[in-house]
PATOR-27003 format. One line per field, with one value per residue (C-alpha): residue number from 1; x, y, z; residue in three letters. Coordinates in Angstrom, 1 decimal, padded with zeros to 4 digits. Example, Ala and Ser with C-alpha at 12.3 -4.5 7.8 and 13.67 -1.06 7.14 Angstrom:
<semars>
pos = c(1|2)
px = c(012.3|013.7)
py = c(-004.5|-001.1)
pz = c(007.8|007.1)
code = c(ala|ser)
</semars>
This chain:
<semars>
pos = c(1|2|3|4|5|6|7|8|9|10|11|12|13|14|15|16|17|18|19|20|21|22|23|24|25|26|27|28|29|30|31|32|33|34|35|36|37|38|39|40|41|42|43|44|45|46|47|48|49|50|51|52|53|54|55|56|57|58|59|60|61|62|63|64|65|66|67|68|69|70|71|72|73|74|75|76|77|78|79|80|81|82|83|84|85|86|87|88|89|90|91|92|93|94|95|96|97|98|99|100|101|102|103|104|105|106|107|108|109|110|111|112|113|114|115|116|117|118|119|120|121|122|123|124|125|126|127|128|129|130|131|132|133|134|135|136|137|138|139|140|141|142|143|144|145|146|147|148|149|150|151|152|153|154|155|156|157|158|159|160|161|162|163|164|165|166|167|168|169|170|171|172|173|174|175|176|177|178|179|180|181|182|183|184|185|186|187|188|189|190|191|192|193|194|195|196|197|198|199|200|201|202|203|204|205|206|207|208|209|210|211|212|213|214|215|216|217|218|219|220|221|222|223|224|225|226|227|228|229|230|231|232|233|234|235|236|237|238|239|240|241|242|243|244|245|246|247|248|249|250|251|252|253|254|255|256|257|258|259|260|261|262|263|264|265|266|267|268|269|270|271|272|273|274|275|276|277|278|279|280|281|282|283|284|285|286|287|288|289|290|291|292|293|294|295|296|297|298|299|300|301|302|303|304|305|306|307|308|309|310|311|312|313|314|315|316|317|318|319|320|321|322|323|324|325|326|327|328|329|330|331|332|333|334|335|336|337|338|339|340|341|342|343|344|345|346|347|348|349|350|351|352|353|354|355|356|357|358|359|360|361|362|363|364|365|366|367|368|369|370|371|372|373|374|375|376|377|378|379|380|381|382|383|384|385|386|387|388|389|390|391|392|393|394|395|396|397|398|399|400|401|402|403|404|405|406|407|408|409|410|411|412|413|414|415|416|417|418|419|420|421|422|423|424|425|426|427|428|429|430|431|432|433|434|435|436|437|438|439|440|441|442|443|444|445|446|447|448|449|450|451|452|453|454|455|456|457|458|459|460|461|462|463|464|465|466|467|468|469|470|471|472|473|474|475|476|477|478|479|480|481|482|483|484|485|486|487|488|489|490|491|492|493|494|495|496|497|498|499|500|501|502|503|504|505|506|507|508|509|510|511|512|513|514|515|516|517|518|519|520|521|522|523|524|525|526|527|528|529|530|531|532|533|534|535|536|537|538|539|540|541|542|543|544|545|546|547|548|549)
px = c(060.5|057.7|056.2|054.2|051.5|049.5|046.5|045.3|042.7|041.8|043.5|047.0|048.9|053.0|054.8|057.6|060.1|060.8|062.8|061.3|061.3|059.5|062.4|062.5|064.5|064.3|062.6|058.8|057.6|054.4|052.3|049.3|047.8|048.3|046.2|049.3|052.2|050.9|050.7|054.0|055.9|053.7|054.9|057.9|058.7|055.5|056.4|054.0|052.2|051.4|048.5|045.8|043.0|042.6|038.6|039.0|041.8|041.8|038.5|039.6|042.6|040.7|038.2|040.9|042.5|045.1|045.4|048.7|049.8|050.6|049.8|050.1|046.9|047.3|043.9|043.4|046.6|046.1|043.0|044.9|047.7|045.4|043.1|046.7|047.2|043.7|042.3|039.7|037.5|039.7|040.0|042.5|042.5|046.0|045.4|044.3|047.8|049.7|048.0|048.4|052.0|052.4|050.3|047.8|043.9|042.9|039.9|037.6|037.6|035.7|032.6|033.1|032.9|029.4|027.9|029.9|027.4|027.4|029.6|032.4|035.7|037.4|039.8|037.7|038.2|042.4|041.7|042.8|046.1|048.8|052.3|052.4|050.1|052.5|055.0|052.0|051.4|055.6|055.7|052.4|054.2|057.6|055.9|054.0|056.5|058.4|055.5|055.0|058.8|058.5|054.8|055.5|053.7|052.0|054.1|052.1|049.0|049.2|050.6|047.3|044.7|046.2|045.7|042.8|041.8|042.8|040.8|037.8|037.7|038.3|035.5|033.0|034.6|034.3|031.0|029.9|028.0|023.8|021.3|018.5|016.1|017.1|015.9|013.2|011.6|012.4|010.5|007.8|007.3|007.7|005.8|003.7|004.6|005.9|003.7|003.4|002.2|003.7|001.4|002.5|002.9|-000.2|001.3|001.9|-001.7|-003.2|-001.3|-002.4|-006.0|-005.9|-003.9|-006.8|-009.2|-007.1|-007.7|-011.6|-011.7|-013.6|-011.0|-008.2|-004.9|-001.5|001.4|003.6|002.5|004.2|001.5|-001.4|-000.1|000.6|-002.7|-004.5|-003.2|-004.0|-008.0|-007.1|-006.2|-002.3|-000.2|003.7|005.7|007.7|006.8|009.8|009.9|011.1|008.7|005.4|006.6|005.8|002.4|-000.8|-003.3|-003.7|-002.3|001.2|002.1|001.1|002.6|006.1|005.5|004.9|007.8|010.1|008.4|008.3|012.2|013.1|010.8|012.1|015.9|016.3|013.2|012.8|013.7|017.1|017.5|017.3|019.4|022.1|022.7|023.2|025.4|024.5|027.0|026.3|028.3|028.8|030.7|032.7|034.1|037.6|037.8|034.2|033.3|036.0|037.1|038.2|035.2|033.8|030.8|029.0|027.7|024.2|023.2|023.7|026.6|027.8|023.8|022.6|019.5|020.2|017.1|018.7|022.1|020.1|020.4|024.4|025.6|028.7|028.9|028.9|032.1|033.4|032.9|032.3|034.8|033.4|035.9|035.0|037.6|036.1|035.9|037.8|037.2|037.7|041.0|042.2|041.7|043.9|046.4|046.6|046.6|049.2|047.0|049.4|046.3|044.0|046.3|046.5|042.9|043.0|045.4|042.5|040.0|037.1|037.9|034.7|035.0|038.4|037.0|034.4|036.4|036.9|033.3|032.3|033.1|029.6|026.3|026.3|029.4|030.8|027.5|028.9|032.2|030.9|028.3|031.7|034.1|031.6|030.3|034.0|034.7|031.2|030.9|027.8|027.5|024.0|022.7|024.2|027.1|028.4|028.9|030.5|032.6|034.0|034.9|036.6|038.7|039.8|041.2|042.6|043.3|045.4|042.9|040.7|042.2|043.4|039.9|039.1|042.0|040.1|037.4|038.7|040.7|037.8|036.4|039.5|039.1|042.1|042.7|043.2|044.8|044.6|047.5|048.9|047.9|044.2|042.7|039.7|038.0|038.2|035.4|033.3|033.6|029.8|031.1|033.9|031.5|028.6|031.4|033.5|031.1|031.4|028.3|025.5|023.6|023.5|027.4|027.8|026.2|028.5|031.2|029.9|028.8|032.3|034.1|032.5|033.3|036.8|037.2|035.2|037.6|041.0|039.3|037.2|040.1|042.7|040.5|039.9|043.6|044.1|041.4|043.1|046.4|044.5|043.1|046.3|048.1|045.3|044.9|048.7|048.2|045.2|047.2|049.4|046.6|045.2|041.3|040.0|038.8|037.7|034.0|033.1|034.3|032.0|034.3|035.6|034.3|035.7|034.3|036.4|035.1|037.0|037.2|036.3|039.4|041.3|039.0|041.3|044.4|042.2|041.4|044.9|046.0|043.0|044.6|048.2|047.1|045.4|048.7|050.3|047.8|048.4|052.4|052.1|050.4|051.3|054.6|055.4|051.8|050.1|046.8|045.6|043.0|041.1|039.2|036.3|035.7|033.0|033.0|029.6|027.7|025.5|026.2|023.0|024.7|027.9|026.1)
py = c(094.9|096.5|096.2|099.2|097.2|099.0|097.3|096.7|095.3|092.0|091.0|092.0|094.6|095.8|095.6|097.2|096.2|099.8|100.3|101.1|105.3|104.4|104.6|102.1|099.3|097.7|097.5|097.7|094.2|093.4|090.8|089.4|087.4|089.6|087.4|084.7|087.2|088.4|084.7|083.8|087.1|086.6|083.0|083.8|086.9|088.5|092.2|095.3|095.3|099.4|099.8|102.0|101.2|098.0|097.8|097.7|094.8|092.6|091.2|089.9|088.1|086.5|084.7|083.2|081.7|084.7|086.7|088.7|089.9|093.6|096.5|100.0|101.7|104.4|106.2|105.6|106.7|109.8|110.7|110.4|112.6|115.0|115.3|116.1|119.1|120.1|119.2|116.7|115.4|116.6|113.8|111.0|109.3|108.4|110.0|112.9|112.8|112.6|115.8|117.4|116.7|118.1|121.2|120.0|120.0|117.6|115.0|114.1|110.5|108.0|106.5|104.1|100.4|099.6|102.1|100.2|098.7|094.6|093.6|096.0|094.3|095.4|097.0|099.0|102.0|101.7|101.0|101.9|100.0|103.0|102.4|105.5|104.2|102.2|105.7|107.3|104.4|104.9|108.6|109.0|106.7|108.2|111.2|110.1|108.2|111.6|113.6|110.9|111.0|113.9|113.1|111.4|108.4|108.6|105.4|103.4|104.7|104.7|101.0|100.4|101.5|099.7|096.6|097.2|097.6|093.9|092.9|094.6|092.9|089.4|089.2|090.6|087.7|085.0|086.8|086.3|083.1|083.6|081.1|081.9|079.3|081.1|084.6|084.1|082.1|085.1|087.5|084.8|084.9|088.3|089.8|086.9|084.9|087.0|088.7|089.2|091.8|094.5|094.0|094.5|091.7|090.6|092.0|095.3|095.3|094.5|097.5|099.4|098.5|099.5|102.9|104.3|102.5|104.4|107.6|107.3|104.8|107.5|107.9|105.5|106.8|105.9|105.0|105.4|109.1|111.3|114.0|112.0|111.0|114.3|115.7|112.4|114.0|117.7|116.3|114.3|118.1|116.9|119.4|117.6|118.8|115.3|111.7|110.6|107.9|110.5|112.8|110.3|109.0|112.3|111.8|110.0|108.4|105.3|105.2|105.4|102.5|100.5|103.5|102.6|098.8|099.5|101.4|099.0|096.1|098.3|099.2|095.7|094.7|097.8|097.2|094.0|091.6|089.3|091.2|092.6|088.4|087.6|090.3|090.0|086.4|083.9|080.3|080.8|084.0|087.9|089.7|093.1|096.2|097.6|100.9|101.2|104.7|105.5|108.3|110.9|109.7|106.7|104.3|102.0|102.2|099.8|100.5|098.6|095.5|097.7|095.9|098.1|097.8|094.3|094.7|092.8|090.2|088.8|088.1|084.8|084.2|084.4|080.9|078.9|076.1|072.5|071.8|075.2|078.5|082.2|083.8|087.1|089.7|093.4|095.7|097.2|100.6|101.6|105.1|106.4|104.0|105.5|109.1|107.4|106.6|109.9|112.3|111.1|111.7|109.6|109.2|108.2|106.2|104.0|103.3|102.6|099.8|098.1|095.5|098.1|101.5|102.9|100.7|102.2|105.8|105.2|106.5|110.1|110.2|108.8|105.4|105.1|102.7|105.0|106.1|104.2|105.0|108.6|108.4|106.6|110.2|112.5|110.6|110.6|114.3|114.8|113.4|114.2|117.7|117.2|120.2|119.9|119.0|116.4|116.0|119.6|118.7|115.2|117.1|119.7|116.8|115.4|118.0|118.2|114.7|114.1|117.7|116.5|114.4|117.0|119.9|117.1|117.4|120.8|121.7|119.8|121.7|125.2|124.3|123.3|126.3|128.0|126.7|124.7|120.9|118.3|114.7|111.1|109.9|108.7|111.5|111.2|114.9|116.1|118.6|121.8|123.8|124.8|128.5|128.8|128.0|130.7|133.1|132.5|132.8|135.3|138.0|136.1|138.0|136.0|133.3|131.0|131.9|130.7|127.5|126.5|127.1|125.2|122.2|122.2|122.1|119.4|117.4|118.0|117.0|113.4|113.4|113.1|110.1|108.1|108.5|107.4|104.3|104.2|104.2|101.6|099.1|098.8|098.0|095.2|094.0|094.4|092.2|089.8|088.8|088.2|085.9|084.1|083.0|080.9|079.4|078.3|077.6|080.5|083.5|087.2|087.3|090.7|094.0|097.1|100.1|098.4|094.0|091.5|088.1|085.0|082.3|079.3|075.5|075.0|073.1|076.5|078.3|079.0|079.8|082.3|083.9|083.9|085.4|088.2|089.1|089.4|091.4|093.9|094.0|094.7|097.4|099.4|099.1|100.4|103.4|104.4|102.9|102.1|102.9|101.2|101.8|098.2|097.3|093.8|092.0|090.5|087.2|084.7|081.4|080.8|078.6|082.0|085.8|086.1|083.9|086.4|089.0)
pz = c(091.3|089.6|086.2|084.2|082.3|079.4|078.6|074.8|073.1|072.0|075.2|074.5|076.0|076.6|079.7|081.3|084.5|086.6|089.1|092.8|091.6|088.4|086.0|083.1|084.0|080.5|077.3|076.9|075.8|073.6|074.8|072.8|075.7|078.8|081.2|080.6|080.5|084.3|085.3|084.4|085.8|089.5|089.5|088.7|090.7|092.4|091.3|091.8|089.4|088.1|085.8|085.4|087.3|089.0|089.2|085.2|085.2|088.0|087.6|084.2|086.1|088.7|086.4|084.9|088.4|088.6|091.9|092.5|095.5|095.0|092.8|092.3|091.4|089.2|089.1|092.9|094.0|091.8|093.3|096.5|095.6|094.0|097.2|099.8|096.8|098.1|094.1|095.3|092.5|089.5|086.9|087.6|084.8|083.5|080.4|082.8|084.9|081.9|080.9|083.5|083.3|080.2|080.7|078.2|078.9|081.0|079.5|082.1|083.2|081.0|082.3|085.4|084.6|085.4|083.2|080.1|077.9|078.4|075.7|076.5|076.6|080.1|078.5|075.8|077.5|077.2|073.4|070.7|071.5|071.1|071.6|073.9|076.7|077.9|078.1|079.6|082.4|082.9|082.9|085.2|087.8|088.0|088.7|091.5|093.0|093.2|094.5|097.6|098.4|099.6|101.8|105.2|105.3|101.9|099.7|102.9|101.8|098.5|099.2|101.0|098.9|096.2|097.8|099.2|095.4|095.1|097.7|096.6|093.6|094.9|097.3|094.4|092.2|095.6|096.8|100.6|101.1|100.7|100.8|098.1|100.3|103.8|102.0|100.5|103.8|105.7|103.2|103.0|106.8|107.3|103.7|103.2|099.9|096.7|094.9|090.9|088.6|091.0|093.7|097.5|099.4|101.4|104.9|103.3|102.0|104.7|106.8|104.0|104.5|108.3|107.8|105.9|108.4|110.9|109.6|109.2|106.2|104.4|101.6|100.7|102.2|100.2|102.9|100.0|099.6|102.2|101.1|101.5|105.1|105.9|104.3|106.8|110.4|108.9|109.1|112.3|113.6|113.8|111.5|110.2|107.6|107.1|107.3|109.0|111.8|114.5|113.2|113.6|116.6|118.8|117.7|119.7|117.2|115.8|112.5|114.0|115.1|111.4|109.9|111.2|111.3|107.4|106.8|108.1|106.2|102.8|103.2|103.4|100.1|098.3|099.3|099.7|098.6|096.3|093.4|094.7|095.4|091.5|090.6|093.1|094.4|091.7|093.0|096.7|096.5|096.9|094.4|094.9|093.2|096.0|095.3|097.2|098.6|097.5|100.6|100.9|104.5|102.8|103.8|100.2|098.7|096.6|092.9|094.1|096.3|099.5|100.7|103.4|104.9|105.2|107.6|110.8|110.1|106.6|108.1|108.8|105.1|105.5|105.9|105.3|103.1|104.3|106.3|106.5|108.8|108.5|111.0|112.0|113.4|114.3|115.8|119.0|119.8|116.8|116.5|119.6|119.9|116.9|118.6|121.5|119.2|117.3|120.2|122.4|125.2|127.9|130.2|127.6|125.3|129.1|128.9|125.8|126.6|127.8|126.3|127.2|127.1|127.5|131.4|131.7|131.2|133.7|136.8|135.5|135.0|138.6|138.8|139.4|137.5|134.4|134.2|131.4|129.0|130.4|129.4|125.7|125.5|125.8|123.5|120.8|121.6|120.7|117.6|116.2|117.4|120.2|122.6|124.1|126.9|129.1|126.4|127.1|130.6|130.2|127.4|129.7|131.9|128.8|128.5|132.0|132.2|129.0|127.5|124.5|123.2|123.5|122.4|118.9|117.4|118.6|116.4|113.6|114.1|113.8|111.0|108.8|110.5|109.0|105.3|106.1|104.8|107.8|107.5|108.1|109.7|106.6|104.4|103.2|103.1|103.7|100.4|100.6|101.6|098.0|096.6|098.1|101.6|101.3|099.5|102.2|105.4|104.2|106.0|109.5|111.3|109.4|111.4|107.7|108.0|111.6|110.6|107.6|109.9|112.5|110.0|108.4|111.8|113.0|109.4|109.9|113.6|112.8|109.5|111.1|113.5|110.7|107.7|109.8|111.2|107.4|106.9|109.9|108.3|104.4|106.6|108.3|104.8|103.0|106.0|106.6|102.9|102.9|106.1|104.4|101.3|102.8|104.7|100.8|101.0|103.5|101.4|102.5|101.4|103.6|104.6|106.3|107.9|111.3|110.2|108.4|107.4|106.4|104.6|105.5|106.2|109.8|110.5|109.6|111.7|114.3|112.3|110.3|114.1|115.1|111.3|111.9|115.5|114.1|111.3|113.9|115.3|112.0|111.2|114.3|114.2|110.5|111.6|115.2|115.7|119.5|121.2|124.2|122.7|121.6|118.4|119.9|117.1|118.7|117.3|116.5|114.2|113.3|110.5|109.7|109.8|112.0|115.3|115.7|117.2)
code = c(unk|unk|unk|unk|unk|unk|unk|unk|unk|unk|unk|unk|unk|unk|unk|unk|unk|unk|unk|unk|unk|unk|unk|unk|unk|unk|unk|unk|unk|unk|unk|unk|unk|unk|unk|unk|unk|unk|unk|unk|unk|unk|unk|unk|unk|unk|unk|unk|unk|unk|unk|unk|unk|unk|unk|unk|unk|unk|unk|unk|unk|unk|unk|unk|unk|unk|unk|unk|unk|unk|unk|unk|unk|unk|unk|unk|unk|unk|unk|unk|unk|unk|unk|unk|unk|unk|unk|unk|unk|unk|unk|unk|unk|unk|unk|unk|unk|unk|unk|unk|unk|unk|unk|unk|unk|unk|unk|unk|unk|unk|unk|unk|unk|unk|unk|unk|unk|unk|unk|unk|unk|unk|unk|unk|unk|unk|unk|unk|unk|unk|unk|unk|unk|unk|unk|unk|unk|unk|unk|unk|unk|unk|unk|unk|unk|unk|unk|unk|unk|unk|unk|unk|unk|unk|unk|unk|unk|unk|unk|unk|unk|unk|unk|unk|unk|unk|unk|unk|unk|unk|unk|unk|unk|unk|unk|unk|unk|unk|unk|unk|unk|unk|unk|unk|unk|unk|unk|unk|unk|unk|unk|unk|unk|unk|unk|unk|unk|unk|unk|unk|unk|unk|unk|unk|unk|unk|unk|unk|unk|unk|unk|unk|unk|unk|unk|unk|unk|unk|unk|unk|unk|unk|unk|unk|unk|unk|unk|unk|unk|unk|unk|unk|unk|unk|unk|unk|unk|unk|unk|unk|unk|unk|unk|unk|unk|unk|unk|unk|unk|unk|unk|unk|unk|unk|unk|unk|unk|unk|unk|unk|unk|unk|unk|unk|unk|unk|unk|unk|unk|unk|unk|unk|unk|unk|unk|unk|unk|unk|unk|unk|unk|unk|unk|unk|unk|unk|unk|unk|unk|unk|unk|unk|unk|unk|unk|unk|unk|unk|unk|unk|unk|unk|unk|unk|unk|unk|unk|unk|unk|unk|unk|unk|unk|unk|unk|unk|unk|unk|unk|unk|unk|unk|unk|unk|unk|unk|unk|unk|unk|unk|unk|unk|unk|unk|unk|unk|unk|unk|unk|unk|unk|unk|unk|unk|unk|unk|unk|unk|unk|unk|unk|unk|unk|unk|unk|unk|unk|unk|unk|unk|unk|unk|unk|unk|unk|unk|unk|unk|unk|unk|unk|unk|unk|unk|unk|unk|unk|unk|unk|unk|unk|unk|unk|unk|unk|unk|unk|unk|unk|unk|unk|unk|unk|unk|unk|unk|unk|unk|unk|unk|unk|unk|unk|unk|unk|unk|unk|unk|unk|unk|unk|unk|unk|unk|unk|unk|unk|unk|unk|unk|unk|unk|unk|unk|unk|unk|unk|unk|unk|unk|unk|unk|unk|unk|unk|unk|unk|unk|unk|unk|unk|unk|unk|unk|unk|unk|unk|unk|unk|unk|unk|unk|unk|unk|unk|unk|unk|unk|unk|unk|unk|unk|unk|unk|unk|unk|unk|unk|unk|unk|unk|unk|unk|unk|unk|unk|unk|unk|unk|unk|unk|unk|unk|unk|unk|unk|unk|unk|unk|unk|unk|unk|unk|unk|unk|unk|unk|unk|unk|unk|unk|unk|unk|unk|unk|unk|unk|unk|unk|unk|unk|unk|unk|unk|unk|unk|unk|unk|unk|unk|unk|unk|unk|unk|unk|unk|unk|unk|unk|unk|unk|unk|unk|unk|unk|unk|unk|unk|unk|unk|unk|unk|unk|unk|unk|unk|unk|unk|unk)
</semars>
């Protein structure tokens, strides 16, 4: 069962049962209190839900206790569809797709929720209430349930990302444990106490202090100022162009070493110091905007509070309430499983049966000490396009011993090469290459041309790995919040690519472990049917993110 929803203002709205093909199964219904009318129905009969965009919705749901268990995502699912048609980045709006159906032009979409001024309802940008949005939300969703009918593997994805949309907005509403006390302690010792008035911290200062002393102390040298450091090792007879770590650590003088030491220290006050603290934690939780889908291989983003890269040294400030756990789960080895997987490689797909397949490689690369850092050079030469040095070696042996899984991402490659689209395993599609790129390598003899070629080859071989790992990981989401819910109290707080964290009372500890192995299982059954290529989920249960690793 599913129900079209059309949101209104003043928190009203209409609803609509549809059948599974999006045709009306009944009347549209007013509502004036649409919070309650989606409580009732998901207690009553847990349908999909199909509304516009759930990033604009849900929230407003789960502040007021509501969580359902399934939707259909209009605008994401659009943007989906709209990518396999090779139209990536058109609008998606339903306003858009209902143009679009009717050959009218098409608005672009309105701003994205965090750029709404403050008092902006949720629903503002749905208003004014017209009795037609809800025929627009109906229409838009017949037609997409027709267009993936006919796209093998595609109702799973769109499926997928739609939950994944629920999830995303549930752990920004439950936020991942932070202790305010464990953060600033670790700034404190590392920084020195917190400045005011702008000032740097005293450990910055003082590395300040003894750069320019580095350099001759006979003018004041800014480590902020990439030109000033570069115009420094000009007079110390060193010539750069860039300021990067690499860069400076080819060089012998002094002023290296507290150079890096300072760019390190200043990355952490700048990303995540004391002010990112006050705007981001608030009730011993981190609250961050994901943004399902967000990178075109189907990774998220975050709108802010750098989510998705929590340096290593603050995961000390992670930590579980009183009386309950984080359970920390990372799938091992993902991307290069998920190549196993995809290229039905008999030979590797067998080593990929194994708890360590990087060990399990070892023996076509000598069996030898070495061998299995060897055989982890030429898988991810592979997918990422290396060919120098060693790599191009260990990749010719590569492609001796396991030529199907070879030969799948070299046919990547020389279809981006091509211009052409490639695929996730359930559908997700890579852009297509800008009229520039086709403009630039449409002569073929240039050495700017070979380059573009090159570059977009190497994007399309890692895209059919990392989107269909992408694809792999919203399956595990979808089927471990599932799981979770009938254990009650556990909540997913975190998600980064290949990890999971649960959030749970240690008593449920290990039924939250055993629900994240089965829904590994799930995820790879979903996706690659009968396969002896296996997906572990290494484990820890820990009072603090810092202790898993």
């Amino acid at each position: 069962m599913r129900i079209a929803v059309a949101p209104g203002p003043d928190g009203g709205g209409e609803l609509r049962p549809l059948a599974d093909d999006g045709t009306p199964a009944g009347p549209g219904e007013p509502v004036a209190d649409l919070v309650a009318a989606i409580a009732g129905r998901e207690a009553a009969a847990a349908p999909r839900w199909v509304w516009p965009a759930t990033a604009r919705l849900y929230p407003r749901l789960v502040r007021a206790g509501v969580r359902v268990a399934r939707c259909h995502d209009l605008e994401l699912v659009e943007s989906l569809l709209l990518g396999h048609a090779g139209r990536y980045g058109e609008p998606r709006s339903v306003r858009a797709a209902w143009a679009r159906l009717r050959g009218e032009p098409v608005p672009a979409d309105p701003v994205a929720m965090a750029e709404l001024p403050p008092q902006a309802s949720l629903f503002d940008d749905d208003a004014p209430a017209e009795h037609d949005e809800l025929e627009r939300v109906v229409a838009v969703h017949a037609d997409q349930q027709r267009r993936i009918a006919g796209l093998d593997g595609f109702a799973l994805l769109a499926a997928a990302e739609s939950a994944g949309s629920l999830v995303a907005a549930e752990m920004s509403h439950d936020g991942l444990p932070w202790s305010p006390g464990e953060h600033d302690a670790l700034l404190t010792g590392l920084l020195g106490p917190r400045p005011s008035g702008g000032l740097r911290p005293r450990k910055l200062q003082a590395l300040a202090d003894q750069i320019s002393a580095a350099f001759g102390g006979r003018a004041h040298v800014n480590p902020d100022s990439p030109g000033q450091i570069i115009k420094a090792f000009a007079a110390a007879g060193l010539t750069i162009t860039s300021t990067r770590a690499h860069v400076l650590k080819r060089l012998d003088h002094p002023a290296v070493p507290l150079l890096l030491e300072y760019k390190e220290l200043s990355r952490l006050h700048t990303a995540h110091g004391w002010a990112w603290l006050d705007t981001w934690v608030s009730g011993g939780r981190f609250r961050p905007e994901y943004v399902v889908g967000g990178v075109v291989s189907g990774r998220w983003a975050t709108n802010g509070g750098g989510a998705l890269q929590i340096p290593r040294v603050l995961r000390q400030a992670v930590v579980a309430d009183p009386g309950w756990s984080l359970v920390v789960a990372d799938a091992a080895q993902l991307e290069p499983r998920v190549l196993a997987a995809l290229a039905g490689d008999r030979a590797f797909a067998a080593a990929a049966a194994q708890g360590d397949l990087y060990a399990a490689l070892s023996d076509a690369f000598g069996g030898k000490e070495g061998a299995r850092d060897k055989a982890k050079i030429a898988l991810l030469s592979a997918m990422y396009g290396g060919g120098t040095g060693e790599a191009v070696q260990l990749l010719a042996i590569l492609k001796n011993r396991f030529p199907d899984a070879f030969d799948f991402v070299e046919s990547a490659a020389r279809a981006g090469e091509q211009g052409r689209l490639v695929r996730s395993r359930l559908g997700r599609t890579c852009p297509p290459p800008s009229t520039s790129w086709r403009e630039l390598t449409s002569t073929g003899d240039d050495a700017s041309a070979g380059q573009a070629l090159r570059s977009r080859g190497r994007f399309t071989r890692n895209f059919v790995v990392q989107a269909t790992a992408a694809d792999w990981a919203l399956a595990l989401l979808g089927s471990l919040r599932r799981r979770l819910t009938t254990l009650g109290p556990p909540r997913l707080v975190f998600f980064q690519h290949d990890e999971v964290i649960v959030h749970t009372p240690t008593e449920l500890a290990g039924q939250v472990s055993e629900a994240i192995h089965a829904a590994a299982g799930e995820a790879r059954d979903l996706l690659f049917g009968q396969t002896p290529v296996v997906f572990p989920m290494e484990l820890a249960v820990v009072d603090r993110y810092a202790d898993a690793k």
